[in-house]
C-alpha positions in Angstrom: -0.2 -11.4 -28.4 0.3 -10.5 -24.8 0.9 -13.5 -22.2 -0.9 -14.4 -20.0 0.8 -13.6 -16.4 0.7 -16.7 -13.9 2.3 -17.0 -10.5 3.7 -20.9 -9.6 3.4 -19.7 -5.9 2.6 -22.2 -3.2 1.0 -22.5 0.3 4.2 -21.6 2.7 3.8 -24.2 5.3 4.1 -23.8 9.3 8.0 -23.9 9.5 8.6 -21.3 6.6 5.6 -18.9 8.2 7.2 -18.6 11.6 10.8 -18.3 10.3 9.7 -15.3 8.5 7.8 -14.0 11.4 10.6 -14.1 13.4 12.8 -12.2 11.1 9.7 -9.5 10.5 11.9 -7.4 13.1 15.0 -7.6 11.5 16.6 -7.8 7.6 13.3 -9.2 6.5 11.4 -5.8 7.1 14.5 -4.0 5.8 15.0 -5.8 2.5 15.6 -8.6 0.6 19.1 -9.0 -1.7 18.5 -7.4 -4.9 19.4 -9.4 -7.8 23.0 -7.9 -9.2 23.3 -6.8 -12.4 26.7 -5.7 -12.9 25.5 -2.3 -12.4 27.5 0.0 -10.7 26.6 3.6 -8.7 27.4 5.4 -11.8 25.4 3.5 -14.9 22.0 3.7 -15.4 19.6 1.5 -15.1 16.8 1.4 -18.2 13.2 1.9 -16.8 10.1 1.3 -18.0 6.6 3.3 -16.8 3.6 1.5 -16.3 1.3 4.0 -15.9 2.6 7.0 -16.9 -0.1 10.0 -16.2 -1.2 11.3 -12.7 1.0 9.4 -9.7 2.9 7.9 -12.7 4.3 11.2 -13.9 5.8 12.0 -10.3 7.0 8.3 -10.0 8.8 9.1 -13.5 10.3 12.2 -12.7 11.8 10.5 -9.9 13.6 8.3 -11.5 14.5 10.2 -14.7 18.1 10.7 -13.8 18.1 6.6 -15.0 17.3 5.8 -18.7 13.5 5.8 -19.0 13.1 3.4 -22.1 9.2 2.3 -22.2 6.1 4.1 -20.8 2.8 3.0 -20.8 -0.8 4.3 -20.0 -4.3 3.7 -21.2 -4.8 6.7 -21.8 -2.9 7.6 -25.1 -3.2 11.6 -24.4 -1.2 10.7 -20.7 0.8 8.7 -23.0 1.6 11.0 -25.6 2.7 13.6 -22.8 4.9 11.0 -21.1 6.0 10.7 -24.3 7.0 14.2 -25.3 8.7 14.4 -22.1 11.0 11.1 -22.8 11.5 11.4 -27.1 13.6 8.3 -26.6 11.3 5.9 -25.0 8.8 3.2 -26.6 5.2 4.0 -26.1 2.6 1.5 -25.1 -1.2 1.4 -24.2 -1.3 -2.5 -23.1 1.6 -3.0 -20.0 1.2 -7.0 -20.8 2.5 -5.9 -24.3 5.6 -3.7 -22.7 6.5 -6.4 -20.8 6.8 -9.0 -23.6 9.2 -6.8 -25.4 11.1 -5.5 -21.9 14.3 -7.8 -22.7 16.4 -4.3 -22.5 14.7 -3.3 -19.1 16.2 -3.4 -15.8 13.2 -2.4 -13.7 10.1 -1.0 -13.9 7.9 1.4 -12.1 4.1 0.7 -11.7 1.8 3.9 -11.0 -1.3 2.2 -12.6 -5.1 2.3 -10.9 -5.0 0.1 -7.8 -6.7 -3.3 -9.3 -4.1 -3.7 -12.0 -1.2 -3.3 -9.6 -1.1 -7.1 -9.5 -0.5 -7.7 -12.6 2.1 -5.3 -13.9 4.1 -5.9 -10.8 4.4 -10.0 -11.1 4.8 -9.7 -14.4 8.0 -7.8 -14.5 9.0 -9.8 -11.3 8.9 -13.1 -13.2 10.9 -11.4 -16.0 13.6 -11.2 -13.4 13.0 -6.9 -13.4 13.3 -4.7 -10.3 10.1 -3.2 -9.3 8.7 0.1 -7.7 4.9 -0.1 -7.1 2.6 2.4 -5.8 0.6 2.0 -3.1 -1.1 -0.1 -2.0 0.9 -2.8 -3.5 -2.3 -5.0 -4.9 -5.7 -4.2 -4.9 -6.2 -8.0 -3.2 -5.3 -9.5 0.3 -4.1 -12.9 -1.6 -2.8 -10.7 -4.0 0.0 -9.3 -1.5 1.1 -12.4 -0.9 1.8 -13.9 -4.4 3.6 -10.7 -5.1 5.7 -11.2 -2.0 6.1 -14.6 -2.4 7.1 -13.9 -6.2 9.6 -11.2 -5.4 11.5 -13.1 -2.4 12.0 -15.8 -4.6 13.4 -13.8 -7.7 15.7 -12.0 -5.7 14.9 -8.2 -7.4 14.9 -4.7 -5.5 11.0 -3.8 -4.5 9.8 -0.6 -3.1 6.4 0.4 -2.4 5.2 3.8 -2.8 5.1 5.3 1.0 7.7 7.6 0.4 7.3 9.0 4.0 8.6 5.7 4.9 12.0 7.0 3.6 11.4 10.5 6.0 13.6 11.2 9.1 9.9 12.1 11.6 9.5 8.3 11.0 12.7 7.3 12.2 13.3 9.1 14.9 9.1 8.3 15.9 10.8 4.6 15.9 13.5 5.1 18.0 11.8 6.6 20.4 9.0 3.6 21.0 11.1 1.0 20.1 13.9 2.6 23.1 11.3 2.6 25.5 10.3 6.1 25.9 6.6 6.0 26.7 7.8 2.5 27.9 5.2 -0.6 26.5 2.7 0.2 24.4 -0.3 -1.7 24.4 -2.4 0.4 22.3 -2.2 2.6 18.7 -4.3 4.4 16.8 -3.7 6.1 13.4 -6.6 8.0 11.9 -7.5 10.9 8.9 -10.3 12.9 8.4 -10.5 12.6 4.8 -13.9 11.4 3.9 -13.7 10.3 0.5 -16.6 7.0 -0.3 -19.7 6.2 0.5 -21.2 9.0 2.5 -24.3 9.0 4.8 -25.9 12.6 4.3 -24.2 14.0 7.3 -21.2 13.3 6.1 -21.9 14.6 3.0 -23.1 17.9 4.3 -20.1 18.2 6.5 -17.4 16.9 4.2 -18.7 17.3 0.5 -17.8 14.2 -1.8 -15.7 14.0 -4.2 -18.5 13.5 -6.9 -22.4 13.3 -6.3 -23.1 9.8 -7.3 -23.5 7.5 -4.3 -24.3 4.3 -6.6 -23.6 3.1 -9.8 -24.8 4.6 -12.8 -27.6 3.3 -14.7 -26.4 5.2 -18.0 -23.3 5.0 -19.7 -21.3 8.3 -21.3 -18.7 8.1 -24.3 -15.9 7.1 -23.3 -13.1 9.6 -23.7 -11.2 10.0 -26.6 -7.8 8.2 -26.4 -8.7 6.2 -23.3 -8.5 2.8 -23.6 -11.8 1.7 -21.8 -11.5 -1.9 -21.8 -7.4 -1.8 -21.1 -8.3 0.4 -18.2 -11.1 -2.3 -16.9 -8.3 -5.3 -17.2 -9.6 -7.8 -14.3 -12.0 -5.3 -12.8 -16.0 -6.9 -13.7 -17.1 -5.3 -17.0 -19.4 -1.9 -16.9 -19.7 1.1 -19.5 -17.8 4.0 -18.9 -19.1 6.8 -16.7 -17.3 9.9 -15.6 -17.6 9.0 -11.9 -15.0 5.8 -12.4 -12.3 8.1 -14.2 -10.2 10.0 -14.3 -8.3 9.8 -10.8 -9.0 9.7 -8.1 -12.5 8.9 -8.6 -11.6 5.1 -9.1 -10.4 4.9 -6.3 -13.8 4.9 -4.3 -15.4 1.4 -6.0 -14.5 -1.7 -4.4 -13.9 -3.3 -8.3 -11.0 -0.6 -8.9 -10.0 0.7 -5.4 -9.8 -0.3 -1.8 -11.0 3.3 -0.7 -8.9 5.3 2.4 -7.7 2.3 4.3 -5.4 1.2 1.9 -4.2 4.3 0.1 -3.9 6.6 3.4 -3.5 3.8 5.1 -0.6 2.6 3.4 0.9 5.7 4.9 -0.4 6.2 8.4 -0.1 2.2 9.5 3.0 1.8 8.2 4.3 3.7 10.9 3.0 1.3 14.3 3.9 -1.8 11.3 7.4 -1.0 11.8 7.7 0.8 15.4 6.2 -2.1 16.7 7.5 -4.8 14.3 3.9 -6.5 13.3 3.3 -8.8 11.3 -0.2 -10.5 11.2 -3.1 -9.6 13.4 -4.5 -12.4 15.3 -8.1 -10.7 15.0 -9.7 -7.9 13.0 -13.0 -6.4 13.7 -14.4 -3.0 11.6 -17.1 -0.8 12.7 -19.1 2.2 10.7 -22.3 2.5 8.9 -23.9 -0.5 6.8 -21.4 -1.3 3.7 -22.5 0.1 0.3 -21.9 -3.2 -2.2 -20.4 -1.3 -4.8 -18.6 1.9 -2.9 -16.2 2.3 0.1 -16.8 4.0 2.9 -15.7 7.7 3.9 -16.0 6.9 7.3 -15.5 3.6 9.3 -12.9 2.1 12.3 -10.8 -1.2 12.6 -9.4 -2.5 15.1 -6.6 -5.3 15.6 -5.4 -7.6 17.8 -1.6 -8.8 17.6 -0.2 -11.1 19.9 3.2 -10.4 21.8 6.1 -10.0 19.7 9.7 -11.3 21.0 9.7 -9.1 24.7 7.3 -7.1 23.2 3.5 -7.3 25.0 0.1 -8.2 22.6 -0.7 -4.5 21.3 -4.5 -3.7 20.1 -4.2 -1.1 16.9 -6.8 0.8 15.5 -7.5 2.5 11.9 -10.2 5.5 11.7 -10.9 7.3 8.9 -13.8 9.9 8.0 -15.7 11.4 11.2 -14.1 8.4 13.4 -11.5 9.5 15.5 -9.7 7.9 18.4 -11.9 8.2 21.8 -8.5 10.2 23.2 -9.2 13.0 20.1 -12.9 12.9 20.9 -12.5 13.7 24.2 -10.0 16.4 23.7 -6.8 15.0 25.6 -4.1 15.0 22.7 -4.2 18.1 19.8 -6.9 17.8 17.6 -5.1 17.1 14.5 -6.8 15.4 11.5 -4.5 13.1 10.8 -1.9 11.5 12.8 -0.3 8.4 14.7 -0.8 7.9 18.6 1.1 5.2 20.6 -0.3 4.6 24.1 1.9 3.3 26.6 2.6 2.5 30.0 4.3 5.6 31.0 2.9 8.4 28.4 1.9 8.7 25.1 3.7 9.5 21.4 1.5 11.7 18.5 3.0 12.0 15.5 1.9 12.5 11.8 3.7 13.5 8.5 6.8 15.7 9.9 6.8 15.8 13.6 5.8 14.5 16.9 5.3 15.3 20.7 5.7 13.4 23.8 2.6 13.4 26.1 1.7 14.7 28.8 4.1 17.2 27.5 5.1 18.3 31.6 6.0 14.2 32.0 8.8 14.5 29.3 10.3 18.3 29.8 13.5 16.9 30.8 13.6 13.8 28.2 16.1 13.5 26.3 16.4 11.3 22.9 18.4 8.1 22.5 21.3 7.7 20.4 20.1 7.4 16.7 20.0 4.2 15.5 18.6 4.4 12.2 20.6 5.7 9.5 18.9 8.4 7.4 17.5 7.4 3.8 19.0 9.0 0.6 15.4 9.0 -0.5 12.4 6.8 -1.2 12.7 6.2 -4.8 16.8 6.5 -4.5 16.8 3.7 -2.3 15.2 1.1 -4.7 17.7 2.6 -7.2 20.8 1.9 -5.3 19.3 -1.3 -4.8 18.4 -2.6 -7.8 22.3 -1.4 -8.7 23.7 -3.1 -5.4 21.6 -4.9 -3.3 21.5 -2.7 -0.4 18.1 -2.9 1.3 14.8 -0.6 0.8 12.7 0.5 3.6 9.0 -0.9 2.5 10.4 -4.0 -0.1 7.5 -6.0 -0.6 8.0 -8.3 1.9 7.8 -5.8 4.5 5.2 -3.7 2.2 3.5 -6.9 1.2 2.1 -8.0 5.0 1.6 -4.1 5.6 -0.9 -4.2 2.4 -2.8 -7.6 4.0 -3.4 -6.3 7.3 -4.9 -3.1 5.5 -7.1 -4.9 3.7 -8.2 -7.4 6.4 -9.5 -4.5 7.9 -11.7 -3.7 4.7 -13.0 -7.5 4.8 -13.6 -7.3 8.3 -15.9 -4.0 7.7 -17.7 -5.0 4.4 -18.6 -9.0 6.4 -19.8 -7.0 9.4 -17.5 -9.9 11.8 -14.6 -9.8 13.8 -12.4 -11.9 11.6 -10.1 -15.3 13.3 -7.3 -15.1 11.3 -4.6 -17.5 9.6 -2.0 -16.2 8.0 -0.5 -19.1 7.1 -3.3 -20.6 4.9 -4.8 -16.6 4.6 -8.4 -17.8 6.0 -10.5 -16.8 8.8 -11.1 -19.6 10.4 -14.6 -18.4 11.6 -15.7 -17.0 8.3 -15.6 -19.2 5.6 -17.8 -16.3 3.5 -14.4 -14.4 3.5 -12.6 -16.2 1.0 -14.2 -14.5 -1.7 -12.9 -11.2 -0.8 -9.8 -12.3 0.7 -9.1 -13.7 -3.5 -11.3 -12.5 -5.8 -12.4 -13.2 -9.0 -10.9 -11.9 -12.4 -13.2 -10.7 -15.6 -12.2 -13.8 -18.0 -9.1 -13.3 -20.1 -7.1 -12.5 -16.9 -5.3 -15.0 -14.7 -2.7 -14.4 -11.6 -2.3 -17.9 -10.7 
């Protein structure tokens, strides 16, 4: 029989909040010591996949150069094609049961749906195993922090999923706010027009969804052969199968299985204020957008947060917008009207940048500017990072600690929108102070038979 997985985590108090606060900035947000092996450069590491279709399959082929001994999916025609792939590994439909027999493993890679990220990651963690999670790193606030928690304390090489983390646009975006080019910046935005959720009908008719159902099903459907139904459910509350839950990325959209835009793009597009501007935990959160649907996510909606000042660095006001939001500097037609992208506002000009590149702003101000030394060293590669350091120790980009506090803020913003308040907030003891009705959403509740903690 599978174990049960259980975190023995604890309440950090005051002293041990603010001392990692204050090292956010530093080797903190670069990466915790890996636990050594005895692995060298040259061996390989043996790897188990946890979740092995979709995501799962990229994950995989990124690290197939390594042994890949064990891969798992719920679904056993996903399986059976991971399978054919890698002849040598064991196959599994239950990850609980892959981790009970992962004595040969080394590390694992976790690509399942978001609400059973949790799980598969803590358990490998408190096995002692390296892990590599997609993003966002739990499907829960509290969550993030048990996994964080869990990791620092095992000493194993993490990496989140936000590969363009590991890209050189990102570093040199960095450099340039954290050297003072558009000198202080006191205000961010990151935003993408993808409108994926809960849809009011203009939004619909402008966008399209990405299925028609706006609620959930009365009816049930047969579920598929070879998935795994209740396996795929795990913690999630109980509910027949329908075709709008699965496959991917249709999940994605329900507040039981997803967290919607905010945390998957999100996980991308925030990341890069998180680390230009070395935050941590937002002193306030408050969302705006249309009424929240109780079961669905919105397509549309803005956040906004309030961190205080940072070392010589002033209080900063950052704000998410996804869907048909955009930043009121987009709306009124003063940067480029891209869809998606990152904007730093500071005291002498602004920074846009997205994916690959970036421009200074007004664009006359800075014809004659002219980039500080580099001070970041390039990566070798998202996923090549977490190998090297599961082999070495060397530091990853977006461990969970860094990835971990990332992941809350995200989802503080989803709390903050689904409550319809501007959220007080204390990281230490993860409550806002002014809304006790948070605490359901900030730790949730698990279908019985599954227990974090």
């Amino acid at each position: 029989m599978a174990k049960q997985i259980h975190a023995n985590t604890h309440q950090i108090n005051r002293r041990h909040f603010l001392q990692r606060t204050s090292v956010a900035a530093g080797i903190m947000v670069l990466g915790a010591p890996a636990l050594l092996r005895g692995k060298g450069l040259n061996d390989k590491l043996n790897i188990g996949i946890i979740g092995a279709g979709g995501r799962g399959a990229g994950n995989a082929q990124s690290v197939s150069r390594e042994n890949i001994v064990a891969v798992c999916d719920v679904d056993e025609n996903r399986l059976n094609q991971s399978g054919t792939t890698y002849p040598k590994a064991r196959r599994y439909i239950d990850f609980r049961k892959l981790l009970d027999e992962a004595k040969d493993l080394d590390a694992v890679v976790v690509s399942t749906a978001e609400h059973t990220h949790a799980f598969a990651t803590l358990g490998a963690i408190q096995l002692g195993k390296h892990v590599y999670c997609e993003k966002p790193l739990t499907h829960g606030l509290w969550e993030a922090r048990v996994v964080a928690e869990a990791a620092a304390k095992a000493k194993v090489a993490t990496q989140m999923g936000t590969q363009i983390h590991a890209t050189e646009n990102y570093r040199r975006v960095v450099e340039l706010v954290q050297s003072g080019a558009i000198g202080p910046v006191r205000e961010a935005h990151a935003w993408v027009n993808r409108a994926w959720g809960w849809q009011t009908p203009e939004e619909a008719k402008s966008y399209g969804d990405i299925v028609s159902v706006q609620d959930r099903p009365k009816e049930s459907m047969p579920v598929p052969n070879g998935l795994r139904w209740d396996l795929f459910l795990g913690p999630a509350p109980e509910r027949p199968f329908h075709s709008v839950y699965w496959p991917g990325p249709k999940w994605y959209r329900w507040w039981d299985f997803g967290s919607g835009t905010m945390s998957d793009m999100g996980s991308h597009l925030n990341d890069l204020p998180f680390w230009a501007l070395k935050l941590r935990h937002p002193l306030t959160i408050e969302s705006f957008g249309p009424p929240p649907h109780p079961e669905i996510a919105p397509a549309s909606m803005t956040a906004c947060y309030e961190y205080g000042s940072r070392g010589d660095l002033p209080p900063v006001k950052v704000y998410w917008h996804q869907g048909t939001h955009f930043p009121p500097q987009h709306k009124e037609k003063k940067i480029p009207q891209w869809g998606m992208g990152i904007l730093f506002v500071g005291d002498k000009g602004m920074l846009l940048a997205d994916y690959g590149k970036f421009v200074l702003l007004p664009e006359a101000d800075f014809k004659d500017f002219k980039a500080p030394e580099r001070f970041i060293p390039p990566s070798p590669g998202h996923h090549e990072e977490w190998i090297e350091a599961c082999k070495t120790g060397k530091p990853t980009g977006s461990n969970f600690d860094y990835a971990g506090a990332l992941t809350e803020a995200n989802h503080l913003g989803n709390i903050a929108y689904r409550l319809g308040k501007k959220l007080e907030w204390d990281p230490v003891n993860l409550k806002a102070t002014n809304c006790p009705e948070a605490d359901r959403l900030i730790r949730k509740a698990y279908r019985p038979g599954w227990k974090l903690a």
